[in-house]
N, CA, C and O of each residue as an XYZ file, in Angstrom:
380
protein
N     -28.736    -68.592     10.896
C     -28.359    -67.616      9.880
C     -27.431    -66.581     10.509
O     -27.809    -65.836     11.413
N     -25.964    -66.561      9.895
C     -24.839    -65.408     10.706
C     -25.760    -64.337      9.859
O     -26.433    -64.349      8.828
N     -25.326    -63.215     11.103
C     -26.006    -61.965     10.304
C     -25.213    -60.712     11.402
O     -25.220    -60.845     12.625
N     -24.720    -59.810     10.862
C     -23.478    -58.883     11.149
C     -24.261    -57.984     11.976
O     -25.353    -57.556     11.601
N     -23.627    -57.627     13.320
C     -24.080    -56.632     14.222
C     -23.475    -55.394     14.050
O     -23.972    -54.276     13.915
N     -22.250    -55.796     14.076
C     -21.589    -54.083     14.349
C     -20.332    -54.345     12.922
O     -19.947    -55.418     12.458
N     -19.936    -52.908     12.512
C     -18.833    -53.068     12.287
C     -17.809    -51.941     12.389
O     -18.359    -50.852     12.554
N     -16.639    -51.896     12.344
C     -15.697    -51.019     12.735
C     -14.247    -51.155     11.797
O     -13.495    -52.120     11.937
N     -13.993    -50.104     10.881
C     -13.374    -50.069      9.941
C     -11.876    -49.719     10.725
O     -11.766    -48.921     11.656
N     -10.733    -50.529     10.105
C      -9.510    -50.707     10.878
C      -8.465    -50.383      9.636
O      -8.770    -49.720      8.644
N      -7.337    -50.907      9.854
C      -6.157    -50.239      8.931
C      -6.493    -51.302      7.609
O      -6.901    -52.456      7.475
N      -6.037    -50.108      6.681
C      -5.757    -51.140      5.093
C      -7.393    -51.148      4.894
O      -8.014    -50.133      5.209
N      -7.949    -52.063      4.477
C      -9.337    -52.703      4.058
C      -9.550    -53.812      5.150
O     -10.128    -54.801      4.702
N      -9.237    -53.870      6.390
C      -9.573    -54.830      7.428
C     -10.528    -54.332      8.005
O     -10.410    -53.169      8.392
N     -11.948    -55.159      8.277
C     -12.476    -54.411      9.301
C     -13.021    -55.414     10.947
O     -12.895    -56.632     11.075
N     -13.393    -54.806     11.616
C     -13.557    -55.389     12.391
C     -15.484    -55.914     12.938
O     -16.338    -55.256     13.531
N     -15.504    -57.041     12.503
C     -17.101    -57.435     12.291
C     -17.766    -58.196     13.596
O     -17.069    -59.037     14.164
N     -18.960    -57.952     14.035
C     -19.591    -58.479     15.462
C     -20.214    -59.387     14.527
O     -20.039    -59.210     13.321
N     -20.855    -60.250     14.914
C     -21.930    -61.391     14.504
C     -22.806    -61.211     15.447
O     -22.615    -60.664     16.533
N     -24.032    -61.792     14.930
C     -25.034    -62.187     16.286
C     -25.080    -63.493     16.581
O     -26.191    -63.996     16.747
N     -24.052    -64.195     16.691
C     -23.551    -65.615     17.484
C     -22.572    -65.200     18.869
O     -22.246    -65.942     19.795
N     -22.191    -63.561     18.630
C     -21.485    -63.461     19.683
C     -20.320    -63.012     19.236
O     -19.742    -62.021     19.683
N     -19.764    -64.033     17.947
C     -18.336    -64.200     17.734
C     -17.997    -62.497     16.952
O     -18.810    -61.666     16.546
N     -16.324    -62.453     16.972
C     -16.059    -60.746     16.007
C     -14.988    -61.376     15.614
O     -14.286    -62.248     16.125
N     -14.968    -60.814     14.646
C     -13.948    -61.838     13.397
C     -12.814    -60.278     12.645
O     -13.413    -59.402     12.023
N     -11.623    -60.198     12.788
C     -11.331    -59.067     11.736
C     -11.364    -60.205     10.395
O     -11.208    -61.414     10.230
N     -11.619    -59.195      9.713
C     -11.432    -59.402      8.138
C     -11.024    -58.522      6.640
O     -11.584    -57.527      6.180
N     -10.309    -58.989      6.312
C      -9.357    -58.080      5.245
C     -10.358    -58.249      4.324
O     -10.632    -59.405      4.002
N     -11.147    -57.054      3.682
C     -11.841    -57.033      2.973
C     -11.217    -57.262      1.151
O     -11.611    -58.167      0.416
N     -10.363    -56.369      0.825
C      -9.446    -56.191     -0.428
C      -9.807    -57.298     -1.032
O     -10.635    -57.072     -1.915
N      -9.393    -58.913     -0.861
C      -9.867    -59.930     -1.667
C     -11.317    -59.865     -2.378
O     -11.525    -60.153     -3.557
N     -12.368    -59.394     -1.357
C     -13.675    -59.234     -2.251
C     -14.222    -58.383     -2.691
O     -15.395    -58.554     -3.024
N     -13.635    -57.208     -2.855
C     -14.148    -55.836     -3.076
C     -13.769    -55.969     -4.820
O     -12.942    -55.197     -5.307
N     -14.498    -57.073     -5.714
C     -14.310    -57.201     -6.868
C     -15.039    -56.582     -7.833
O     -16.232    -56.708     -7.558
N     -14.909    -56.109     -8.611
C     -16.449    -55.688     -9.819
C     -16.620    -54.705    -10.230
O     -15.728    -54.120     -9.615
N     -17.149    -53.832    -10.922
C     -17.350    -52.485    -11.038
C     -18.149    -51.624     -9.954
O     -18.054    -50.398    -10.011
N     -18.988    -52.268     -8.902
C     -19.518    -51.719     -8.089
C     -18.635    -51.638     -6.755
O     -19.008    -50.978     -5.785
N     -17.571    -52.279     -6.777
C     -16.516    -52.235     -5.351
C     -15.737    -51.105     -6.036
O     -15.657    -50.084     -5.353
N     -15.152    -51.067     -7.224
C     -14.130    -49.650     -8.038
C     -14.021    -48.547     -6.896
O     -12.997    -48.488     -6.216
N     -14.860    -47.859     -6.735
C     -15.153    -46.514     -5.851
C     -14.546    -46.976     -4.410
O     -13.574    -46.327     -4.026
N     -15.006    -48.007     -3.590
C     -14.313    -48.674     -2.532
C     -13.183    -48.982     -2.479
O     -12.579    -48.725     -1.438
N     -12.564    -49.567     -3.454
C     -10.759    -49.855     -3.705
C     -10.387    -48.467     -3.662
O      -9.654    -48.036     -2.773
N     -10.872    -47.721     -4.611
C     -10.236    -46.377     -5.099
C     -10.034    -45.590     -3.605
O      -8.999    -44.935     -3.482
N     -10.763    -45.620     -2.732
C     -10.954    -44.609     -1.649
C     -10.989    -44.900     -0.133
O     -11.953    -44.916      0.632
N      -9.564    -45.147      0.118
C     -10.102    -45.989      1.402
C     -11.000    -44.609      2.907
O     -11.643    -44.860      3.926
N     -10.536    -43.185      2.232
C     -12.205    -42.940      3.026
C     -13.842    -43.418      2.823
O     -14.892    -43.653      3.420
N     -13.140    -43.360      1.407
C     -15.176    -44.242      1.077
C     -15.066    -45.460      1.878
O     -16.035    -45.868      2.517
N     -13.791    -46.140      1.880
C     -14.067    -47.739      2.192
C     -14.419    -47.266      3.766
O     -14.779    -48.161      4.530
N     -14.347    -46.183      4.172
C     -14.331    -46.189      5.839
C     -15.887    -45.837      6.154
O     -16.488    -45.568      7.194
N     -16.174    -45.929      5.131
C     -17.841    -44.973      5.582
C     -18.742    -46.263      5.475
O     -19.938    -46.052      5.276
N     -18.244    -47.818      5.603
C     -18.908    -48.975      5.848
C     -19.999    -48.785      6.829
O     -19.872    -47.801      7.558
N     -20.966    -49.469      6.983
C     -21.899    -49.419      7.714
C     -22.489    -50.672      7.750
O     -21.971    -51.418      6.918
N     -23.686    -51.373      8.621
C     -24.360    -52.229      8.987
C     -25.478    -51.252      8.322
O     -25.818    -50.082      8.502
N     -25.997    -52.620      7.216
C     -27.430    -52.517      6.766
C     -28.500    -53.495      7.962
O     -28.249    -54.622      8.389
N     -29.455    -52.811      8.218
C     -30.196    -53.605      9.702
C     -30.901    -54.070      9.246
O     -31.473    -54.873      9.983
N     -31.360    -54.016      8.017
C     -32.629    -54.656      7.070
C     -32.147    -56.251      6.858
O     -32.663    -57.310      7.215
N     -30.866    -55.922      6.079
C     -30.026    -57.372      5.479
C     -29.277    -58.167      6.019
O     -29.170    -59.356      5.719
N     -28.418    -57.321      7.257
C     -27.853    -57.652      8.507
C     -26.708    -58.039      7.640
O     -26.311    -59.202      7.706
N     -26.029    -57.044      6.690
C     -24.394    -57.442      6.439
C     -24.000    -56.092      6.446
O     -24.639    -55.084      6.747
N     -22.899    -56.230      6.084
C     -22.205    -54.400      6.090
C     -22.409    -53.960      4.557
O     -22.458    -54.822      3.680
N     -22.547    -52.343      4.207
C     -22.939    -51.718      2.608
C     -22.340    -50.626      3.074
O     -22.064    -50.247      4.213
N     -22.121    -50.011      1.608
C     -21.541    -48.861      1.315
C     -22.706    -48.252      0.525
O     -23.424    -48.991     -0.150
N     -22.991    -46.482      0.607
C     -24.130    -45.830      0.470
C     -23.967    -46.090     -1.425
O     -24.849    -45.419     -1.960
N     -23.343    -46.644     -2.199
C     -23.479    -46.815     -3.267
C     -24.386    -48.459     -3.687
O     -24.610    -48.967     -4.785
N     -24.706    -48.890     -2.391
C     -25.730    -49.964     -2.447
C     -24.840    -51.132     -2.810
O     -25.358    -52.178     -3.200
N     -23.282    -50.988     -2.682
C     -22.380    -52.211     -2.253
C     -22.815    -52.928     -1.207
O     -23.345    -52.362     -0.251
N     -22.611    -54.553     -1.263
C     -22.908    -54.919      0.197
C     -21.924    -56.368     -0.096
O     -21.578    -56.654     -1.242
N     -21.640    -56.992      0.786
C     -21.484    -58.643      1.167
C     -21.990    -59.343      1.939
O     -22.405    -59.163      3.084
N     -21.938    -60.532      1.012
C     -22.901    -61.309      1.996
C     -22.427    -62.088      3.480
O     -21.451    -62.828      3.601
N     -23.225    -61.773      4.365
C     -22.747    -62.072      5.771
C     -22.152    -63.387      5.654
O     -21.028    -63.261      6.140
N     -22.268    -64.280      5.365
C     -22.047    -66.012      5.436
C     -20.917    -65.640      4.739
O     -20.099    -66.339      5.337
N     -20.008    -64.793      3.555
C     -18.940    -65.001      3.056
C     -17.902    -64.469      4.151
O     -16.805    -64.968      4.404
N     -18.513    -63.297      4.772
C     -18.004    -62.490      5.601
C     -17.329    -63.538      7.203
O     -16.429    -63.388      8.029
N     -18.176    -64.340      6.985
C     -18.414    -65.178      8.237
C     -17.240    -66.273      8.336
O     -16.716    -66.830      9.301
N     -16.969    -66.387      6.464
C     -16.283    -67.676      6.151
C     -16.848    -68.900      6.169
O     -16.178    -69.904      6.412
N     -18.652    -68.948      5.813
C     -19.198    -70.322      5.529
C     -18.930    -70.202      3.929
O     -18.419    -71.271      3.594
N     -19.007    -69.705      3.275
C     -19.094    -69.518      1.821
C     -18.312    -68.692      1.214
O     -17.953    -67.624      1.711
N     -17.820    -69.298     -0.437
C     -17.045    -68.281     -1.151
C     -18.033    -67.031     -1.410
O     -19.175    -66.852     -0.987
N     -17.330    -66.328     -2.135
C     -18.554    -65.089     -2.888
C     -18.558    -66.130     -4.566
O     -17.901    -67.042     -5.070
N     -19.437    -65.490     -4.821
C     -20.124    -66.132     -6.139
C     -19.093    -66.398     -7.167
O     -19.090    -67.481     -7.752
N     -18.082    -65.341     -7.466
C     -17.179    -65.222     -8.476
C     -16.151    -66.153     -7.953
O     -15.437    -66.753     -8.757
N     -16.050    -66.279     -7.027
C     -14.866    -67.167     -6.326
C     -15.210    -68.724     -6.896
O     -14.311    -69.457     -7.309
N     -15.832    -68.902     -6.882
C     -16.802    -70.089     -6.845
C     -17.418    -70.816     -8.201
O     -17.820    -71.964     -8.389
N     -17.304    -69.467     -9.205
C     -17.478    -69.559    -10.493
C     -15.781    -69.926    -11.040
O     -15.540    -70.828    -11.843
N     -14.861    -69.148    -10.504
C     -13.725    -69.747    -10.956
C     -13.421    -70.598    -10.452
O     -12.409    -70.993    -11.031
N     -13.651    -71.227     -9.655
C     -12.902    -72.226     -8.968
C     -13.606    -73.214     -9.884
O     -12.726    -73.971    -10.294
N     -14.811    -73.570    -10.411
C     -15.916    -74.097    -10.775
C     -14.805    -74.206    -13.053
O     -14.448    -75.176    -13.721
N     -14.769    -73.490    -13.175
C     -13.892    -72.919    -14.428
C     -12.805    -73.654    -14.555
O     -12.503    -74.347    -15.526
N     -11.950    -73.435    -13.133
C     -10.349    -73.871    -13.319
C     -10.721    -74.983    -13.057
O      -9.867    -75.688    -13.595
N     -11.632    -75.810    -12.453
C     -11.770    -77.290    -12.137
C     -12.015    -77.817    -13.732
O     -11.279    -78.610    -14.320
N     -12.908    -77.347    -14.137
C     -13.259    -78.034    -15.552
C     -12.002    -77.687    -16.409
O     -11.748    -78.636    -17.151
N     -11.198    -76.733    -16.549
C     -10.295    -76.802    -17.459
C      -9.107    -77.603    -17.372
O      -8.410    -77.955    -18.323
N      -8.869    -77.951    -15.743
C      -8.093    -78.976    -15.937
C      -8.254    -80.674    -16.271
O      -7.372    -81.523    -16.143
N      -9.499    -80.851    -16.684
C     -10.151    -82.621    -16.264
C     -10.007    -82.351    -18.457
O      -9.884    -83.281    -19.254
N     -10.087    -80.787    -18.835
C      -9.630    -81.300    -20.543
C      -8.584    -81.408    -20.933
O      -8.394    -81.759    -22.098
């Protein structure tokens, strides 16, 4: 199970993420910061800087109880919505 050690907020919405496999991955967040609960995060890239490691869940959150999930973060998995469209545009093209 990847699960996020450290993280360290870098230029734009990139941040810079530890794993506990060892590996640190940057990652441009902007693509998933989707929804009405990311809004405040797009809007503010000081809010976006006040990221943190939740130690409970072991991914990174924002004190508005935003979070992602480590494995998307990791790049084993889309995020849900990704996945729902992709899932959407597949079926609309086979009509």
């Amino acid at each position: 199970m990847i699960l996020i050690k450290a993280v360290k907020p870098l230029d734009g919405y990139k941040v810079l993420l530890h794993f506990n496999n060892g590996e640190q991955k940057v990652v441009d967040l902007l693509p998933l910061l989707r929804g009405p609960i990311f809004e405040p995060i797009r809007q503010s890239p000081a809010y976006f800087r006040t990221v943190q490691v939740d130690e409970e869940s072991g991914t990174i959150c924002w004190d508005n109880s935003a979070d992602i999930d480590p494995e998307v973060l990791y790049g084993s998995y889309l995020p849900a919505w990704q996945d729902v469209e992709n899932m959407i545009s597949g079926n609309s093209e086979k009509t």
